[in-house]
N, C-alpha and C positions, 0 to 999 in steps of 0.2 A: 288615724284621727278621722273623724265623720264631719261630713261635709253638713256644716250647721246653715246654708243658705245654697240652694244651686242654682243652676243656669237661669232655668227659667222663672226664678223667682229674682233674680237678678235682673234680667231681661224686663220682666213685666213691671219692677220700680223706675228702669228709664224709659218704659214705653209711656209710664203714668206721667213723667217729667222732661220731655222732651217735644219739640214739634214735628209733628209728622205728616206728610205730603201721600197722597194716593197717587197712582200709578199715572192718573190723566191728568192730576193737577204739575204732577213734573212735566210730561209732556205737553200740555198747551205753558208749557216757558219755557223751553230747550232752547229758544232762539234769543230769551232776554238776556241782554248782557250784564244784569244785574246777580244774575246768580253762576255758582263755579260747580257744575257737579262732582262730586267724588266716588272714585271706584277706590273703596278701601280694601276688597280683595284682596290675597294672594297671589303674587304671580301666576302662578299655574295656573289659576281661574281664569285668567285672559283668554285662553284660548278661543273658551264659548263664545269672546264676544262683549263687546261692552258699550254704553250709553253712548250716543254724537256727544263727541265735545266734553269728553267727561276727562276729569285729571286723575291720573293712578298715584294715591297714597295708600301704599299699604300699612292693615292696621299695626303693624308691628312699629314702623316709624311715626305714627300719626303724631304723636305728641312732640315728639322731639319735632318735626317739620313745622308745626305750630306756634312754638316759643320761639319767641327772637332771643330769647337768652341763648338756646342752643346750640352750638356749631354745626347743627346741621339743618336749621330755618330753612324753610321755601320761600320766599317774598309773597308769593300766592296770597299766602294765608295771610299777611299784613293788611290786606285789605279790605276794608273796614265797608267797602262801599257794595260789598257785594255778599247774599247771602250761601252760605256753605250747605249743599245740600249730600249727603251725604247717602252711599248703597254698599253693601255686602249681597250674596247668597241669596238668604233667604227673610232680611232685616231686622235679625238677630244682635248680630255683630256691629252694624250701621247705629241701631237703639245705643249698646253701651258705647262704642265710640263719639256719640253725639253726646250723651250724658255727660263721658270725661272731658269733651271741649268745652260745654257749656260748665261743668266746674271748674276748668283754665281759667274763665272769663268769657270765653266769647257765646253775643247773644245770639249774633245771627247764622246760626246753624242748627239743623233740621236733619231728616232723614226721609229713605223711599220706604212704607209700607210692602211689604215680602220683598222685597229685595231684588237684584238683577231677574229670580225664580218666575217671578210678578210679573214683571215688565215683560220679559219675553210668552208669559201663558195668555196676557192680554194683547200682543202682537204690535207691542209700541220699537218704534224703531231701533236698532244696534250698527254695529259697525265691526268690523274686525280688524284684527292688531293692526294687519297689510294697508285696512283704508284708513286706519289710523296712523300709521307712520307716513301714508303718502300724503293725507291732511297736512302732518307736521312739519314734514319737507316742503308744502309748498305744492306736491305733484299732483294735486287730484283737486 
């Protein structure tokens, strides 16, 4: 069967419908507490490295951790007060997972233009797993 719509015409209908933030505009907020970033990535991508202060949903659970119908809800996401900025790779993956939550319902969420790829070619800051689990602990 022929793929009658691909990627990237997929891709480019939720780049047309979705909000999208450039690379400085997430970094001059990383410190507001108004927004929650997201690393929708794959595990394995962690390795590279990932946003200060970023929440790991991978895309694979995105939706289910979204719905409070679900048995597998994040509380995270219940809150309403705060906007969801959402990153993948290379903001591919970020564009239709933004897409699918703003057809859940929710409005306030966004995505990073190129994606973790982006961030780090412009030399905006990261953090790696180790200072990120010492963050979560409390140790660093």
């Amino acid at each position: 069967m022929p793929i009658t719509k691909g990627f990237r015409a997929l891709v480019d209908e939720a780049m047309a419908q979705v909000k999208t933030y450039s690379v400085d505009e997430v970094k001059a907020r990383l410190n507001d507490p108004k927004i929650q970033i997201v690393d929708i990535r794959d595990v394995r991508e962690l390795t590279a490295g990932t946003l200060p202060g970023s929440y790991h949903a991978p895309r694979g659970m995105l939706e289910f951790w979204v719905d409070p119908a679900s048995p597998y809800h994040k509380p995270l996401f219940a809150d309403e007060g705060k906007e969801f900025i959402l990153f993948c790779g290379a903001g591919w993956r970020s564009a239709l997972a933004t897409k699918t939550l703003q057809d859940m319902g929710m409005a306030n969420v966004a995505h990073i233009d190129g994606g973790y790829a982006e961030w780090v070619k412009q030399g905006a800051p990261t953090e790696t797993l180790e200072e990120r689990k010492a963050r979560a602990s409390g140790c660093g």
